[in-house]
Every structure is written in structure tokens, then in C-alpha cells.
C-alpha positions in Angstrom: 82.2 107.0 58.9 82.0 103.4 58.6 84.5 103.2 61.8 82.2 105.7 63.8 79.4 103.4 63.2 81.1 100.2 64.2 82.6 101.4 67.2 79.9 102.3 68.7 77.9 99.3 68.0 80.0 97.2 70.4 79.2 99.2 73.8 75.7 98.4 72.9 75.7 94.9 73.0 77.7 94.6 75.7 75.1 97.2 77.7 72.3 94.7 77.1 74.7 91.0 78.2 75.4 93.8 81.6 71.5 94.4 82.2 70.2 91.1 81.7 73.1 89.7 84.2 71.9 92.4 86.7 69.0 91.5 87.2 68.9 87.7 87.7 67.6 86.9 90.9 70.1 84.8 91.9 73.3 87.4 91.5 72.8 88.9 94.8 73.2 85.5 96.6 76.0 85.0 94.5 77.7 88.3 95.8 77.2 86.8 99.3 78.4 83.5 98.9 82.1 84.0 99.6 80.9 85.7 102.4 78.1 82.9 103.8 80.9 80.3 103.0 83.3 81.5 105.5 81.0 82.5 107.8 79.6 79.4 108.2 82.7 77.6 107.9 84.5 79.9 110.5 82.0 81.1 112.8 79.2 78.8 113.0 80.4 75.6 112.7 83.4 75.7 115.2 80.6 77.5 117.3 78.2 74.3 117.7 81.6 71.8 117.4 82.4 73.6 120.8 79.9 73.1 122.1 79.5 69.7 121.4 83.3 69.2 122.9 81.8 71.0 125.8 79.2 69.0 126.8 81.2 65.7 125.7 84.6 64.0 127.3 86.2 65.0 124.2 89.4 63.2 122.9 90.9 63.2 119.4 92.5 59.9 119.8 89.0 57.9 120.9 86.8 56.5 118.9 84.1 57.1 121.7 83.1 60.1 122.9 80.7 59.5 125.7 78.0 62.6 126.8 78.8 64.1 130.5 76.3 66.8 129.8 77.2 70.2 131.8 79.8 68.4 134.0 82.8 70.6 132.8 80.5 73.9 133.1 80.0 72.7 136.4 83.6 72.2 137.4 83.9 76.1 137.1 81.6 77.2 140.4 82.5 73.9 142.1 85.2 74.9 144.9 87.9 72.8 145.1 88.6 72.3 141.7 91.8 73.2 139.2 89.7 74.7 136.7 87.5 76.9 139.3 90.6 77.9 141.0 92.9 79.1 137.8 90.0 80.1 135.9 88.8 83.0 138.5 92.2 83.7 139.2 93.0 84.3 135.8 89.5 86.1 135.2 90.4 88.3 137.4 94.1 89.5 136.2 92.6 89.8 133.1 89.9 92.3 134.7 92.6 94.1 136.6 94.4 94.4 133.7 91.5 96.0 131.9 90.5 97.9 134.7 94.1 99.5 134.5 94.6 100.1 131.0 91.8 100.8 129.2 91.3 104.7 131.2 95.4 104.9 130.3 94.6 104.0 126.7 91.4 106.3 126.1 92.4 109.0 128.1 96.2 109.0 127.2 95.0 108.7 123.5 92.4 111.5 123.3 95.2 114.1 125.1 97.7 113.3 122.4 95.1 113.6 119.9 93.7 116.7 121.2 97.6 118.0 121.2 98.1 117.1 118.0 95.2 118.4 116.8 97.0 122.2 117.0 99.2 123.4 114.3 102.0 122.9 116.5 105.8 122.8 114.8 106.4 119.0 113.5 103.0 117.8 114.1 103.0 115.3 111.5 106.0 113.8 112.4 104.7 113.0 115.9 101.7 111.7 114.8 103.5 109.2 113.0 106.0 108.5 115.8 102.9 107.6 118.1 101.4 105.8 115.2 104.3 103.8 113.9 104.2 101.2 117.5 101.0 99.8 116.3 102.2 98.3 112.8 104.8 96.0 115.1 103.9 92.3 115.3 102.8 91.5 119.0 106.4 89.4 118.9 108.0 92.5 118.8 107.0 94.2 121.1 107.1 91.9 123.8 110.8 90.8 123.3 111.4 94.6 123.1 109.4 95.3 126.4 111.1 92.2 128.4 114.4 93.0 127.6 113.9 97.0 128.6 112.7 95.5 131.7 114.5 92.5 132.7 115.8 92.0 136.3 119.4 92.3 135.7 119.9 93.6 132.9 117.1 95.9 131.6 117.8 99.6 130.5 115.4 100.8 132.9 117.5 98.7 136.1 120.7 100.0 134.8 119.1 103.9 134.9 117.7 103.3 138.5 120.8 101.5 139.8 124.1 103.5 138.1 122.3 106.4 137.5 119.9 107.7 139.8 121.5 105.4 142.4 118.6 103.2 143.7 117.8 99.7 144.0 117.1 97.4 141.4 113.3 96.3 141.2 113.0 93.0 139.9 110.1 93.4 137.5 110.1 90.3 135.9 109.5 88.1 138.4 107.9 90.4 141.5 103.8 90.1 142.1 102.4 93.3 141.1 105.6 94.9 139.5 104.9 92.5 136.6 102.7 94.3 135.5 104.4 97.4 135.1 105.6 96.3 131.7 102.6 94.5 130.2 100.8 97.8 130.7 103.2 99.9 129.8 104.0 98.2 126.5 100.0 97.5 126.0 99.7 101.5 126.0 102.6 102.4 124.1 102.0 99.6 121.5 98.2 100.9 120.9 97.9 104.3 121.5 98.2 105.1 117.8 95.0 103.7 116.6 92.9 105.3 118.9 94.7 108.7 118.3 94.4 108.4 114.8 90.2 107.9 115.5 90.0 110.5 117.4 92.4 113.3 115.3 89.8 112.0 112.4 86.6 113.0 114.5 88.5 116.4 115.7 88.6 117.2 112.0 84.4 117.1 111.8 83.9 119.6 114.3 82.8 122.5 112.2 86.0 125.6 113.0 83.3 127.7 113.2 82.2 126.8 116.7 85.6 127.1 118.1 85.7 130.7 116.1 83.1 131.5 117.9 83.6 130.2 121.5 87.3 132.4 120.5 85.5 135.7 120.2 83.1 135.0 123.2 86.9 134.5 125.5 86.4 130.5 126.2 89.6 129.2 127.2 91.4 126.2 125.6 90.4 124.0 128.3 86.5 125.2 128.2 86.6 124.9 124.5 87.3 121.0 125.2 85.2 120.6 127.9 82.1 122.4 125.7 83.3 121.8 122.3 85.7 119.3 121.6 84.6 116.9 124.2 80.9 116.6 123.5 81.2 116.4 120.2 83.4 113.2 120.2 81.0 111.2 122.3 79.8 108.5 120.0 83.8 108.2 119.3 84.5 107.5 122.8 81.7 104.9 123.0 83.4 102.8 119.9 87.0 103.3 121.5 85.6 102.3 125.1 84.7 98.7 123.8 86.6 98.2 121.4 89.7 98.7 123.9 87.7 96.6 126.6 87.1 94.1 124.5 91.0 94.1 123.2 92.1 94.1 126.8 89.9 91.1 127.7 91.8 88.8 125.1 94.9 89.5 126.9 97.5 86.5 125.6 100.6 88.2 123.7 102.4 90.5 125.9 101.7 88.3 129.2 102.9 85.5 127.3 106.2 86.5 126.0 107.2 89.1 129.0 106.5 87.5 132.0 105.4 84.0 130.7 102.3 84.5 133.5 104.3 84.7 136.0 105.5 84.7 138.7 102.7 82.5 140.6 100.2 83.0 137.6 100.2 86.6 138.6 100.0 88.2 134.6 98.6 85.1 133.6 95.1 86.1 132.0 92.1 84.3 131.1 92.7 83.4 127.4 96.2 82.0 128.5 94.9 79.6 131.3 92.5 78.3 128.4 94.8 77.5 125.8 97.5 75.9 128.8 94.3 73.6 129.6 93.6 72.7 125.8 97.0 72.0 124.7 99.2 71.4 127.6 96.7 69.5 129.9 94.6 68.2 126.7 91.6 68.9 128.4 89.7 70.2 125.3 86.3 69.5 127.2 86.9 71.9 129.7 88.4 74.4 127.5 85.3 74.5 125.2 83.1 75.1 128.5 85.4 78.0 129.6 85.2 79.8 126.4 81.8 80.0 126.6 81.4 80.6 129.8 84.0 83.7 129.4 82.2 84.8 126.0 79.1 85.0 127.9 80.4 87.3 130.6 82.0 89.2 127.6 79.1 89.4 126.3 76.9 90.7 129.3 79.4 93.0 130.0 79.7 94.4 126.0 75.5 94.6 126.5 75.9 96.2 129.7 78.7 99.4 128.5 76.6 99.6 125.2 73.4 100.6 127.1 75.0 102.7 129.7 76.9 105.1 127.5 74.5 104.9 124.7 72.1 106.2 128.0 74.6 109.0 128.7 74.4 110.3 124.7 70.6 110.0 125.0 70.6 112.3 127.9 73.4 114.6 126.7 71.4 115.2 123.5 68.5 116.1 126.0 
């Protein structure tokens, strides 16, 4: 008995140290102080540093760094210039490349998913073989893509050359054909994860409606197109700019399959900015073309936000 009572004497104690510590006013700021540190420490203070280094002749080894005010942002709609020419050129392999890509990685990505979907024979298996590219390091998969599709020796040269007996292409270093592999490796390399978002949103569509739209004699494809479809909506919208956004910080597979070449033809946006920060060691100008690209990013992000959350408005209508 005296064991009962002491036992449960303890949990007591302790009950009233836990409800007085709850309580303090200043334990939710503590909760958020890990989080304020970094933030602060990794988002707003290199934030306001660039753009001091932007509007500055920066240069780590001077003592003086003397105020050219917008200069460098100027330098970027001034023809004639380096970092007007590279900097649009780029901008705009990077848009190609996201113009490309991101209706083959949304649209490739909700077929499989909707095939997948079906109790079809070894569907798990599949899932995971589509799944299992994304969990390779970016390293990977473009020494993997470069070598599948190098000029002489690639695997897919040797099957168009010995075995369906036509000409080589040199994809490595031919304008346009360079492409081939940085999108083809993009789509195979993140497929998975927006397959795997939309098998989960597939799985909240009540059965019953499909039950239904069965014993009413809707086809498979009218079942998507009225079912299936609609109902994954505010999933698209996520995987839309998400994948827009991905595609726009283009640097990886450009960079270790084609280098950006031949003639700066792969070379995208986020490449040409790092080449002029630490190849050129013009970390002025860099500074002013990230924000100048994180702008357009931004109006852009603004812009697909209001015109598809527009579209669900009116499709709730």
C-alpha cells in the first residue's frame, strides 16, 4: 500500500514543473528560435549582403568598396554588353528548357500515375522502378546520361549505327540535339515524385463515384476526363510550379552532360551566373543578375498562381 501511494506521488509533481513551464510567455519564442536563427542567418542576411554587392564594385581582396549604384543592373538592358548578351541568351535556354519539359514531366507523370493507379499485375514493383531515379544524386545521373549519349561511343549511337543501320548523331556537341539528353534525363530522373503526388491524390477520390459513373456505362477515358481529372486540380496547380520553378534553376545536368555547350547552347541562366561570380570574379554583377532573374521568377510564380487558381474558381462555378 505504502508503494501504491508513493508511486503515484511522483507523476504529480512532475504534472505541476510541466504546467508551470507551459505557460511562460516566453516558451513559444523559444520554440521559434532555432527557426528565426537560421532564417535570419540564411535568408535574410545574404539577401540585403547581395544586394549591397549589387549595387557596390564588390571585391573580397579590397579594402574599398566604392558605391556605383544601379550600374551593374544597368549593364543587363544595355546592348552591347557581355552580361546583356549571355544573360538573355542563357534566360532564354533556360525558358526553352522549361517550356519543353515541364508539359513532359506533368503530363508523362499523371499518365503513369493514372496507370498505376489500376490493380494491374506487379504494380508495386513499377511504382518503385519509376520511383527509385529520383533518390540518385544529380552526379549520377548526368555521368549516366552523357555516357548513354556520347558521340562515339554512347549506347544509343552504337543502336542507331550497327543496329538499325543509320547515322551517328552527334548529340553531345550538335545545337539543338543537346538537348535531347538533358531533357530526357531531367524527365526520367523526376518523374517519380510527381507520380507518387498524384497516385496519393488518386487514392482521395471517394470509389464510390467511379462505382457509379461504372453502372451509368462511362468509359475509362470519360471517367478521367469527369472524375479523375477534376478532382486532382489543386494537385496539378502544386506540381505545375513546383516543376517550373525546378526547371528554372537549371545547373546539374547542363553542367555535367554537355558542359553548356556547344556555343552556350544548354547553358542556362543559373550557370552563366555562377561562370561570372567565380570564373570572371565579377561578384557585382552576379548579385544584380540574381535579382534581376528572382524577380522575373517571381512575376512569373505570381502570374501561374493567379491564372490557375482562376481556372479552379471557375471550375467550382
Amino acid at each position: 500500500m505504502s508503494e501504491i501511494t508513493s508511486n503515484t506521488s511522483v507523476p504529480r509533481k512532475r504534472s505541476r514543473k510541466l504546467s508551470y513551464n507551459t505557460t511562460h510567455p516566453l516558451l513559444p519564442w523559444l520554440y521559434l528560435l532555432p527557426h528565426a536563427i537560421f532564417f535570419l542567418g540564411f535568408i535574410v542576411f545574404p539577401v540585403f549582403y547581395g544586394i549591397y554587392i549589387s549595387v557596390h564594385r564588390w571585391d573580397p581582396l579590397s579594402e574599398s568598396q566604392p558605391f556605383v549604384g544601379m550600374e551593374f543592373y544597368a549593364n543587363l538592358f544595355k546592348a552591347g554588353t557581355p552580361q546583356s548578351e549571355f544573360f538573355w541568351k542563357t534566360f532564354i535556354n533556360t525558358t526553352i528548357f522549361t517550356v519543353v519539359s515541364v508539359p513532359l514531366l506533368v503530363g508523362t507523370s499523371i499518365g503513369l500515375a493514372a496507370l498505376l493507379f489500376k490493380p494491374i499485375f506487379g504494380r508495386a514493383f513499377f511504382r518503385s522502378i519509376f520511383f527509385m531515379p529520383g533518390i540518385l544524386a544529380v552526379s549520377v545521373m548526368g555521368i549516366l546520361w552523357r555516357w548513354l549519349f556520347e558521340n562515339q561511343s554512347g549506347l544509343v549511337n552504337i543502336i542507331l549505327t550497327e543496329y538499325l543501320k543509320l547515322p551517328g548523331i552527334p548529340f553531345l556537341t550538335t545545337e539543338g540535339w543537346a538537348w535531347v539528353p538533358i531533357v530526357l534525363g531531367t524527365v526520367w530522373w523526376t518523374i517519380g515524385f510527381n507520380m507518387t503526388l498524384y497516385l496519393a491524390a488518386m487514392n482521395n477520390i471517394p470509389k464510390a463515384i467511379y462505382e457509379a459513373a461504372e453502372i451509368d456505362g462511362a468509359t475509362g477515358f470519360q471517367q478521367f476526363r469527369y472524375i479523375t481529372w477534376p478532382n486532382l486540380s489543386s494537385t496539378t496547380l502544386f506540381v505545375v510550379v513546383t516543376t517550373v520553378l525546378a526547371s528554372f534553376q537549371l545547373f546539374g545536368q547542363p553542367q555535367l552532360i554537355t558542359s553548356g555547350g556547344p556555343t552556350r547552347s544548354t547553358q542556362s541562366v543559373i550557370m552563366y551566373i555562377t561562370e561570372e561570380a567565380f570564373s570572371n570574379n565579377q561578384f557585382s554583377s552576379a548579385a544584380a543578375m540574381s535579382f534581376v532573374f528572382g524577380l522575373i521568377m517571381l512575376i512569373f510564380t505570381a502570374f501561374q498562381f493567379w491564372l490557375q487558381t482562376r481556372d479552379l474558381r471557375g471550375s467550382k462555378k
